[in-house]
C-alpha positions as CSV (number, residue, x, y, z in Angstrom):
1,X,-12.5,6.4,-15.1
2,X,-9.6,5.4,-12.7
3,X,-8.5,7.9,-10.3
4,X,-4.5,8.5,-10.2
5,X,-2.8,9.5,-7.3
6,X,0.5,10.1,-6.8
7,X,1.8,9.8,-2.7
8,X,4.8,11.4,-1.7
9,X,6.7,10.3,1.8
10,X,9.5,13.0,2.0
11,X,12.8,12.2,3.6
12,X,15.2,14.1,6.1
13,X,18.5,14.6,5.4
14,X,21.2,13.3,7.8
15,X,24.7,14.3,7.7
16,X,24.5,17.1,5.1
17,X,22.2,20.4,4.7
18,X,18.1,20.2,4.3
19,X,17.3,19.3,1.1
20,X,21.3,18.8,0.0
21,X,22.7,15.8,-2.0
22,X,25.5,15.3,0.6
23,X,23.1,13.9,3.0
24,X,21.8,10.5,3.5
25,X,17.9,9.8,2.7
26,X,15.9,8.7,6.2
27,X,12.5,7.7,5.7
28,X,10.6,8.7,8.9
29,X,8.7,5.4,9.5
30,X,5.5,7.2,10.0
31,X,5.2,8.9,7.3
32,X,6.0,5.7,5.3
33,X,3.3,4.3,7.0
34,X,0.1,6.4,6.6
35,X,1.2,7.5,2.9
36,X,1.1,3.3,2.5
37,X,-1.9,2.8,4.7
38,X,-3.8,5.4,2.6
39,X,-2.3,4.1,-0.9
40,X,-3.6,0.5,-0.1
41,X,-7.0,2.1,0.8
42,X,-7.6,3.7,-2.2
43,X,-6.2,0.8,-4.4
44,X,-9.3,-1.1,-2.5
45,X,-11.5,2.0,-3.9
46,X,-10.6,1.1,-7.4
47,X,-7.8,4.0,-7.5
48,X,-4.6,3.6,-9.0
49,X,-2.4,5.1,-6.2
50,X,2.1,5.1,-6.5
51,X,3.8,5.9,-3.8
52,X,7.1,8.1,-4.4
53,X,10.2,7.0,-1.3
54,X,13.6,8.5,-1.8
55,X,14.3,4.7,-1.7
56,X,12.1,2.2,-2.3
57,X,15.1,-0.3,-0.8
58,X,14.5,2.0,2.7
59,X,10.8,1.3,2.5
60,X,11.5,-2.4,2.3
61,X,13.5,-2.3,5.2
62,X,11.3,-0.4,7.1
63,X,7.8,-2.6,6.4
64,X,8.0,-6.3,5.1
65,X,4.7,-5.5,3.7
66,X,6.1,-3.2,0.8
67,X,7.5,-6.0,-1.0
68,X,4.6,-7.4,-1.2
69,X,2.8,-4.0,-2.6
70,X,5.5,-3.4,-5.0
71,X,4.4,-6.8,-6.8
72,X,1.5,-5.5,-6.8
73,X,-0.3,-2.6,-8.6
74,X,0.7,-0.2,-5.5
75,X,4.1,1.0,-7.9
76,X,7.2,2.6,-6.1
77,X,9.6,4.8,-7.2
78,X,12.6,6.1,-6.5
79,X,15.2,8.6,-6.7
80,X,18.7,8.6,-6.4
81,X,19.9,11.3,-2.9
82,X,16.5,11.3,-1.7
83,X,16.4,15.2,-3.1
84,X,12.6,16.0,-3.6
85,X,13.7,17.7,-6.6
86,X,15.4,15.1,-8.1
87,X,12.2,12.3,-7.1
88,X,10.0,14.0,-9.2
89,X,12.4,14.4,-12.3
90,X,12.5,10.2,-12.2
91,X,9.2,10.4,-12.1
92,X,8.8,12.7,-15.3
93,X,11.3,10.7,-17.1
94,X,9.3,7.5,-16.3
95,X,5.8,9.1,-17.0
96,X,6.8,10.5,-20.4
97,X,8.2,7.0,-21.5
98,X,5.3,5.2,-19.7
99,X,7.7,2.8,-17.6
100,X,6.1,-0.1,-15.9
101,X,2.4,1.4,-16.5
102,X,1.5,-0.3,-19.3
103,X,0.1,3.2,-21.0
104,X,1.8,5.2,-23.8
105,X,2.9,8.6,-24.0
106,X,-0.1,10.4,-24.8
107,X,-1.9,8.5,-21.6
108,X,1.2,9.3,-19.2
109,X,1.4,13.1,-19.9
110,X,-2.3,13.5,-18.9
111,X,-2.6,15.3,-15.4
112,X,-3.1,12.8,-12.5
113,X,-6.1,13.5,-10.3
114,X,-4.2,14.0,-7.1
115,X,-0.5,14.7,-5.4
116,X,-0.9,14.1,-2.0
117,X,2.4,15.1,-0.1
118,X,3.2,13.4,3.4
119,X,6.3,15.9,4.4
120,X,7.1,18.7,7.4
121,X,10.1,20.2,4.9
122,X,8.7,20.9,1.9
123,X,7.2,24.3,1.2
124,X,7.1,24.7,-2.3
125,X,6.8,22.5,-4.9
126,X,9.2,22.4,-7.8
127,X,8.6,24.4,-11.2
128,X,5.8,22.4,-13.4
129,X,4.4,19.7,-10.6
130,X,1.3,21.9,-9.9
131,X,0.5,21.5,-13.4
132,X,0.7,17.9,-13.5
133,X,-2.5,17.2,-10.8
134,X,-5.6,18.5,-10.7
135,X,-5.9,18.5,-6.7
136,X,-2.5,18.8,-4.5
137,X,-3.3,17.8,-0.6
138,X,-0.9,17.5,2.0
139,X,-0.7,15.4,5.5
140,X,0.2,17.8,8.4
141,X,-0.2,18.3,11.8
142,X,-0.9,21.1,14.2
143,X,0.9,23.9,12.0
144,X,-0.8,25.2,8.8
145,X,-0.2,23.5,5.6
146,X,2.0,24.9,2.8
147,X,0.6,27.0,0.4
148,X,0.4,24.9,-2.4
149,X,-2.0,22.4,-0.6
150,X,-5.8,22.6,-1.5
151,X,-6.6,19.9,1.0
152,X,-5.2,19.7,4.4
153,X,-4.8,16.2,6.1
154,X,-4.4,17.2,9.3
155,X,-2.8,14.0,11.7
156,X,-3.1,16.2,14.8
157,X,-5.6,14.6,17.5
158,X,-6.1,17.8,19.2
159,X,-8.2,19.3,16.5
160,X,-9.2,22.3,18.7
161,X,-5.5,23.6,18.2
162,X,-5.6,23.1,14.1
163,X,-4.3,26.5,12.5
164,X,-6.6,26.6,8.7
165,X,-4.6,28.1,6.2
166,X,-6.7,30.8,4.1
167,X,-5.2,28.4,0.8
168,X,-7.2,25.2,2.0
169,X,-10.6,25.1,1.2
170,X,-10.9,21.8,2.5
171,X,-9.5,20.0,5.2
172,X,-9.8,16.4,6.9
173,X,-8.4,16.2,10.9
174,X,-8.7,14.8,14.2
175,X,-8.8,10.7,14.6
176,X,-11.4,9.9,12.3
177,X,-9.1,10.3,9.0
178,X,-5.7,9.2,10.6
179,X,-4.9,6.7,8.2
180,X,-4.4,3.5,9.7
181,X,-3.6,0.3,7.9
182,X,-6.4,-2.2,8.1
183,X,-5.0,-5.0,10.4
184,X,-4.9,-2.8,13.5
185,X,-8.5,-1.5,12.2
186,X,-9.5,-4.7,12.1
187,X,-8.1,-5.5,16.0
188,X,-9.8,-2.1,17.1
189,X,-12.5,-1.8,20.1
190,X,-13.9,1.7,19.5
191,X,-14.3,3.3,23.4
192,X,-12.4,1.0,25.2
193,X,-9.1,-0.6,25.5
194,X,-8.0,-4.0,25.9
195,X,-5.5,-4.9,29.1
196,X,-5.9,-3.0,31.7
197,X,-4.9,-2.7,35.2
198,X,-2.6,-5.3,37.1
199,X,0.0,-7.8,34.9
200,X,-1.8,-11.1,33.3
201,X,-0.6,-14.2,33.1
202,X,-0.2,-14.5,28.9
203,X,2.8,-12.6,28.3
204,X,1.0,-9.2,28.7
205,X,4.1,-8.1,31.0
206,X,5.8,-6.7,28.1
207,X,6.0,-3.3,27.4
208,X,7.2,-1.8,23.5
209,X,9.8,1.2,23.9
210,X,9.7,3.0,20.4
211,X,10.6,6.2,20.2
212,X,11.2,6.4,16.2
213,X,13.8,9.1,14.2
214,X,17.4,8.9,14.8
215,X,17.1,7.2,18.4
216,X,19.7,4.7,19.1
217,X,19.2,3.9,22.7
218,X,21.3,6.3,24.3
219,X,18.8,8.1,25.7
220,X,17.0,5.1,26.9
221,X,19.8,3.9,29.0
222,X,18.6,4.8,32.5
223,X,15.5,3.6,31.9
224,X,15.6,-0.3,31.6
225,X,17.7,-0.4,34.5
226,X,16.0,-3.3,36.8
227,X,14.8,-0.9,39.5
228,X,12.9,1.3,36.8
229,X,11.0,-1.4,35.2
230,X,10.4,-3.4,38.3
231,X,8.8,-6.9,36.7
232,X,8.4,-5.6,33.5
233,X,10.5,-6.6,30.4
234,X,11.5,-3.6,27.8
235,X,11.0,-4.9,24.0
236,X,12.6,-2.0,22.5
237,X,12.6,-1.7,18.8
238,X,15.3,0.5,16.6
239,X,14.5,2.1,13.3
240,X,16.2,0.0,10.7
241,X,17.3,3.2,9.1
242,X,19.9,3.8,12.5
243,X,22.4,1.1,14.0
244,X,21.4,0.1,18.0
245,X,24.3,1.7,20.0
246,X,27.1,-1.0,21.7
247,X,25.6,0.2,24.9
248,X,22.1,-0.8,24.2
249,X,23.4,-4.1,23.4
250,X,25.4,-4.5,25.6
251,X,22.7,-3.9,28.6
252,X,20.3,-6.9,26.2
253,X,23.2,-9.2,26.3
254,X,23.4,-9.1,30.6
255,X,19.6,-8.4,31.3
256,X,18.4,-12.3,30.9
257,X,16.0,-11.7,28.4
258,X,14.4,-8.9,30.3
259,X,15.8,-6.4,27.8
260,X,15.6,-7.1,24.1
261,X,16.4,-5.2,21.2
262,X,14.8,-5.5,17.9
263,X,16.2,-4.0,14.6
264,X,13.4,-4.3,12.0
265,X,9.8,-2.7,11.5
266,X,8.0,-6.1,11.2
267,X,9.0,-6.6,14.3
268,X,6.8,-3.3,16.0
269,X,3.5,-4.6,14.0
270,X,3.7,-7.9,16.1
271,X,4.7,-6.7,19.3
272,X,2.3,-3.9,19.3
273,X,-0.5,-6.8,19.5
274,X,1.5,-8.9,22.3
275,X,2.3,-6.0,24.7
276,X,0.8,-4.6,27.7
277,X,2.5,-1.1,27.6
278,X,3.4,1.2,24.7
279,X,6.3,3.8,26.1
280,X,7.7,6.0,23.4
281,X,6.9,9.3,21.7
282,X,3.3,10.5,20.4
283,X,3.2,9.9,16.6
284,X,1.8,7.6,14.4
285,X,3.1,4.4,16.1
286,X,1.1,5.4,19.8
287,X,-1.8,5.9,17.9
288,X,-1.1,2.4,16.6
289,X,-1.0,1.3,20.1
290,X,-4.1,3.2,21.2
291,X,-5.9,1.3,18.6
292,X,-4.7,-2.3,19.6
293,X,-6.0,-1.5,23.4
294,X,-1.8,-1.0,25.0
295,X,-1.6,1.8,28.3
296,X,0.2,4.5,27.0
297,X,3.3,6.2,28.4
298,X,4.2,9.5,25.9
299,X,6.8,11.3,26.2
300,X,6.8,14.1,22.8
301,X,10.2,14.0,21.3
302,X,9.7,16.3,18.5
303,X,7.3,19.6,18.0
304,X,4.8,18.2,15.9
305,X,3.7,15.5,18.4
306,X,2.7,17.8,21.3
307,X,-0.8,18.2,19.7
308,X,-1.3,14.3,20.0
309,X,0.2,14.8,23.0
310,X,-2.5,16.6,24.8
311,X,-5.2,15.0,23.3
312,X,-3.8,11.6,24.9
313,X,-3.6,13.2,28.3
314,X,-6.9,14.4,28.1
315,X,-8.2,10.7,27.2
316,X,-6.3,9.5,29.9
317,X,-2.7,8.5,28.7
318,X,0.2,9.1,31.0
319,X,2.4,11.6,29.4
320,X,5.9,12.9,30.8
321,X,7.3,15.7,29.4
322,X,11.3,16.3,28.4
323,X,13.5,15.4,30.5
324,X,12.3,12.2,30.9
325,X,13.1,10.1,34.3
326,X,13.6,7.4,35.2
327,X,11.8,8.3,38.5
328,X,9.0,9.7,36.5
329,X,8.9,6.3,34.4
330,X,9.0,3.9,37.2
331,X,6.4,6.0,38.6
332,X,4.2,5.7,35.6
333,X,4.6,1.6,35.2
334,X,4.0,1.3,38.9
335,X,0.6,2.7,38.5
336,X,-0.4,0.9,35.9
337,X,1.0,-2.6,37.4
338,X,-1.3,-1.5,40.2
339,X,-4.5,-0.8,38.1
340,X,-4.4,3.1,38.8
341,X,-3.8,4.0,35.4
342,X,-7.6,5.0,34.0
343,X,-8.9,3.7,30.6
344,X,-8.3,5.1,27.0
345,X,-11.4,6.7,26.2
346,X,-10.6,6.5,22.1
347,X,-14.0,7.4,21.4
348,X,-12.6,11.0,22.7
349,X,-9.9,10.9,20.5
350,X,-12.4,9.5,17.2
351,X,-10.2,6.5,17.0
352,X,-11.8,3.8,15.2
353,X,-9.2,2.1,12.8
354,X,-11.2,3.3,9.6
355,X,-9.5,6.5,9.0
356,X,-7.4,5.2,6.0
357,X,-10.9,3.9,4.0
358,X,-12.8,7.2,5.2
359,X,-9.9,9.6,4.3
360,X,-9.9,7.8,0.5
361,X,-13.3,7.6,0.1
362,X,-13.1,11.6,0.8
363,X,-10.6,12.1,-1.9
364,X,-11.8,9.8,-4.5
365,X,-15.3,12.0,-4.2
366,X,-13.3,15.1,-4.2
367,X,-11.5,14.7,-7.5
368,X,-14.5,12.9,-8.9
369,X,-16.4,15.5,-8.3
């Protein structure tokens, strides 16, 4: 028997209300991420997992890699505003006709083992979709899951703060399930990190400023002025779903190659492995970082990153909270230039880089079972 699972990564809406057609669909990369990360781990378990974007032309843009998947049997849909609602009409449609699956009606109308929902807006699911699975789980993070979640994901590090919802009679948190995609598992060192301490002489004087959503590089600014970053050099990436503001560019353009600006997601999947320094906010991508051996500099930029936050600090990452200075950043790369800045200890944070295999080996047994 194959196992069918259905992923959902939700989108914002910018420029119109929650959940409104007037809005345009933003794909938070993170969520894209895991929700592939954990689609390509149970493909490897024999599952046969689709992954529902608001776009799938966002997702390409976003990760090279999902070009590749959607020639594959990883199958992406789409819908038309990036309205929930109107996703998982498409996907009706398509199911009842059997598009693209190769099955016929009879075979698509069956209920599919499991809906797993990666999305911090949605809190109830349309009329009819319960019926359609026989498990529903959902990726969270310190808050409790919605209602119609039987299994909780929970992507908050600092497990001690997780909130169980009296509707979840199963849950996965903490590190060991964050679903990471296997190339940086396959670059992890379990209880250590990699550079450390003063500047080397292979590049390693690089540090990656991310700090994901809507951020331009407004914000950023004062900080990559030359006496904040001292010797270091600022590859900052922009989400591909936002343009790089004229100021940003403008600072690239005069630094000498100190400052450079990068506009695509391939581009944070190489540098993460070529930098010394990860400076950004405390989501899925500094857990990416963590993984590959990078210092950490967090600064929280949204409410569901504060649990990560803490368990960081506690490991021994350098977190500043809002506002951020430049003082408080020159301060921070100064230390760890200077070999002050103490060592990851991921083992605290049950980091290992095989959270996307263990996570779908829990649900394949779950809706075997």
């Amino acid at each position: 028997m194959t196992l069918r699972f259905d992923l959902v990564a939700d989108a914002e809406q910018e420029g119109g209300p929650e959940g409104g057609p007037e809005g345009e669909a933003v794909v938070g990369m993170g969520h894209a991420h895991r929700c592939l990360a954990l689609g390509e781990a149970l493909q490897k378990k024999g599952g046969s997992p689709r992954l529902f974007l608001p776009d799938p032309s966002l997702g390409e843009k976003m990760f090279p890699r999902i070009k590749e998947a959607n020639a594959s049997r990883l199958t992406f849909w789409g819908a038309r505003c990036g309205s929930w609602q109107e996703l998982w009409e498409d996907l009706k449609e398509g199911a009842e006709k059997g598009v693209g699956q190769g099955v016929g009606q009879a075979e698509a109308r069956k209920p599919r083992e499991m809906l797993v929902v990666d999305s911090y807006r949605l809190l109830s699911l349309p009329a009819g979709v319960s019926a359609r699975y026989k498990e529903i789980a959902c990726f969270h993070d310190d808050k409790p899951p919605p209602a119609f979640a039987r299994v909780a994901i929970c992507c908050d590090l600092s497990t001690k703060n997780f909130v169980r919802s009296s509707s979840c009679d199963r849950s996965f948190r903490g590190g060991q399930y964050f679903p990471f995609h296997d190339r940086f598992a396959r670059n992890a060192t379990t209880g250590k990190t990699g550079k450390k301490g003063k500047k080397g002489k292979k590049g390693d004087d690089r540090l990656l400023v991310w700090f994901g959503g809507r951020e331009r590089g407004e914000n950023l600014m004062p900080l990559l002025a030359k006496d904040v970053l001292g010797g270091w050099r600022a590859e900052v990436v922009i989400s591909p779903m936002v343009a790089p503001c004229a100021e940003l560019m403008a600072v690239a353009r005069k630094s000498e190659g100190r400052v450079r600006v990068h506009h695509e997601a391939g581009a944070m999947e190489a540098l993460l492995a070529r930098c010394a320094v990860y400076f950004g906010g405390a989501g899925v991508a500094a857990c990416e970082a963590a993984l590959l051996g990078l210092n950490l500099i967090l600064c929280p930029v949204a409410s569901n990153q504060h649990g990560n936050a803490r368990a960081f600090e506690e490991a021994g990452a350098k977190v500043l909270r809002p506002p951020l200075l430049p003082e408080a950043v020159q301060h921070a790369l100064q230390a760890i230039e200077r070999g002050l800045q103490p060592a990851l200890a991921l083992d605290a944070l049950g980091l290992d880089g095989r959270g996307a295999e263990r996570l779908a080996q829990a649900l394949c047994e779950r809706v075997a079972s």
